[in-house]
N, C-alpha and C positions, 0 to 999 in steps of 0.2 A: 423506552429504556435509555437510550442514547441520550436526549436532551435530559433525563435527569440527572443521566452520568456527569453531564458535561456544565449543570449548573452548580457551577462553584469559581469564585474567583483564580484557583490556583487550574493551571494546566494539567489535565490529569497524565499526559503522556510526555507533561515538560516540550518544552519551547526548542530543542537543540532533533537534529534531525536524528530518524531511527538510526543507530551503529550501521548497519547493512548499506543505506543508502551513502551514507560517508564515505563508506569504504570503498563503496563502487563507482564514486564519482567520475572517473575518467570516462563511464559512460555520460554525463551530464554533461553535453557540452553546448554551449552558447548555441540561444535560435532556433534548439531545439521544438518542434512541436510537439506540449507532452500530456498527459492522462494521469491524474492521481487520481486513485479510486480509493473509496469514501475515504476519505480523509480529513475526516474529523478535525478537528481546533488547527487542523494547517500549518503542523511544523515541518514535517518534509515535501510540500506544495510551495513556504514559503522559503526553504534553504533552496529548492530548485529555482526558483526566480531570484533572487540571492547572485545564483551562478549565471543567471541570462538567459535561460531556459524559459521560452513560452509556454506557461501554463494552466490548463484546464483542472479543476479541481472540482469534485464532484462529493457530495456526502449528502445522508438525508434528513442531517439533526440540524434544523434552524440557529440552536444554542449553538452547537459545533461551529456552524459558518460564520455566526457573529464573531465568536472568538478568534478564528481564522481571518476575520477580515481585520480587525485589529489588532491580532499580530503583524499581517504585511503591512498595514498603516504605522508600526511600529517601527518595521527595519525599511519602511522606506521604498515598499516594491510593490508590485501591481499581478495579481490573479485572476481568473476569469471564474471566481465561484460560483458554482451553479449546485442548488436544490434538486436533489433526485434519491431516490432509494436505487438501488445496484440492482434492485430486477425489473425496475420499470426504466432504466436508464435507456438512450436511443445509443445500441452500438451503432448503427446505420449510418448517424447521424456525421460524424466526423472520420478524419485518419487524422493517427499518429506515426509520428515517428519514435516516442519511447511511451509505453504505460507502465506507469510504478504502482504497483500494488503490495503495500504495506501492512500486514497483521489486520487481513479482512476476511477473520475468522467464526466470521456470526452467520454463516448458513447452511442452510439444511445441503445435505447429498446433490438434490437435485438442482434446487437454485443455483448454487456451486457450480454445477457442470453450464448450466446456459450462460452463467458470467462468465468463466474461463473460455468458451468457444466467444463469446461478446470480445473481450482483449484477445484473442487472436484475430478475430474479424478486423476490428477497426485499425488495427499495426500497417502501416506500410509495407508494400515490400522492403527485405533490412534492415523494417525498425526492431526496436530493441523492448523487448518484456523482462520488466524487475519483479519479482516478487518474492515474499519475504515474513514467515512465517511460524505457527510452533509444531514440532510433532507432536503425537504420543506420550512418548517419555515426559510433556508437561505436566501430564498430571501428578506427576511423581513432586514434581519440584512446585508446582500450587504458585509461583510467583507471578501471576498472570495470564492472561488469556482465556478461553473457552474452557468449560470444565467437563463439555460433550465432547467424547472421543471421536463422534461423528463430524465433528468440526472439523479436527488437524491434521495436517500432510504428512504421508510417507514420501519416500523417493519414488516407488513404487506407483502410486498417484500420479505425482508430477510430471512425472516419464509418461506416465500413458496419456494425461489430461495433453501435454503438450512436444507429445513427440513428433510432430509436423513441425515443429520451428525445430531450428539447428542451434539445440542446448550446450551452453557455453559455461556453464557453473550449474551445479547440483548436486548440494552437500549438505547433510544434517550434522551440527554441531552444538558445545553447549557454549552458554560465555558467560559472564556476568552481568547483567543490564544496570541500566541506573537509567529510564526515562520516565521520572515521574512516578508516582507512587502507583499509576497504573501494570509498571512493568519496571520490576524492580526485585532484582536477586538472582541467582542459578537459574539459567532457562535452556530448554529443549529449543534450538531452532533449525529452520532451514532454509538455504537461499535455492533461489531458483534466477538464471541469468539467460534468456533465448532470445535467438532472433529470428527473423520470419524469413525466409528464403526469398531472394528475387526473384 
């Protein structure tokens, strides 16, 4: 699905990093060692190298990483993309100090639960979890994302999926998007901001 999503010349989610990630950049800081999870055509994998942030970037659409790797060859930076699907990915494999997880709203209940305990697995003690997301209320507004209610976050959720990190932001809002005609107009969201205790 993903690679036919993603064959087309124009960026489906546009080239400028998701609002959320902008906004919270004061966590982005230089040297960081970081986790973007699937992260598709790699525009907020390549604004975090951008800022100096070492990063790992992970998605399981071939088309996606092509695109992704010629954006960074575009602004000039360097990523560590790697091919992987988010359920067979090695949490074991690495730590971080920050995992952003961006509008990685395509799994069942269950998958969901092992990749959420996977990103708290691999955090550092201290490191920092982004994630970033639609509720419910999207289906109401249709501008994007999953159109399975089994998909999208309550607060409710989130509190309970990662109430072992010391949650630092957690708020459902609306805003108006413009990335990309993938996500574009009134949207239901929600940020999630936690860190993992030393």
């Amino acid at each position: 699905m993903w690679d036919e999503r993603f064959s087309t010349e124009d960026y489906v989610f546009g080239t400028a990093p998701a609002a959320f990630l902008a906004d919270h950049s004061a966590y982005l800081t230089p040297g960081t060692r970081t986790l973007a999870v699937a992260d598709g055509e790699g525009r907020n994998s390549v604004f975090m190298a951008e800022r100096g942030l070492d990063v790992v970037a992970m998605d399981a659409s071939p088309v996606g990483l092509q695109k992704a790797q010629a954006l960074a060859a575009t602004r000039g930076v360097s990523v560590d993309f790697r091919q992987s699907d988010i359920a067979t990915w090695d949490w074991d494999g690495e730590v971080f100090d920050l995992v952003v997880a961006v509008f990685i709203q395509f799994m069942d209940p269950v998958t969901r639960a092992t990749a959420f305990a996977g990103m708290k697995h691999c955090l550092k003690p201290g490191g920092v979890l982004m994630l970033h997301g639609f509720t419910p209320k999207q289906l109401e507004y249709r501008t994007g994302g999953p159109g399975n209610i089994d998909f999208l976050y309550t607060e409710a959720l989130l509190r309970d999926a990662f109430g072992a990190l010391e949650i630092e932001r957690l708020q459902s809002h609306d805003r108006v998007l413009g990335e990309g005609p993938g996500h574009s107009g009134l949207s239901a969201l929600i940020d999630l901001v936690a860190r993992k205790p030393d």
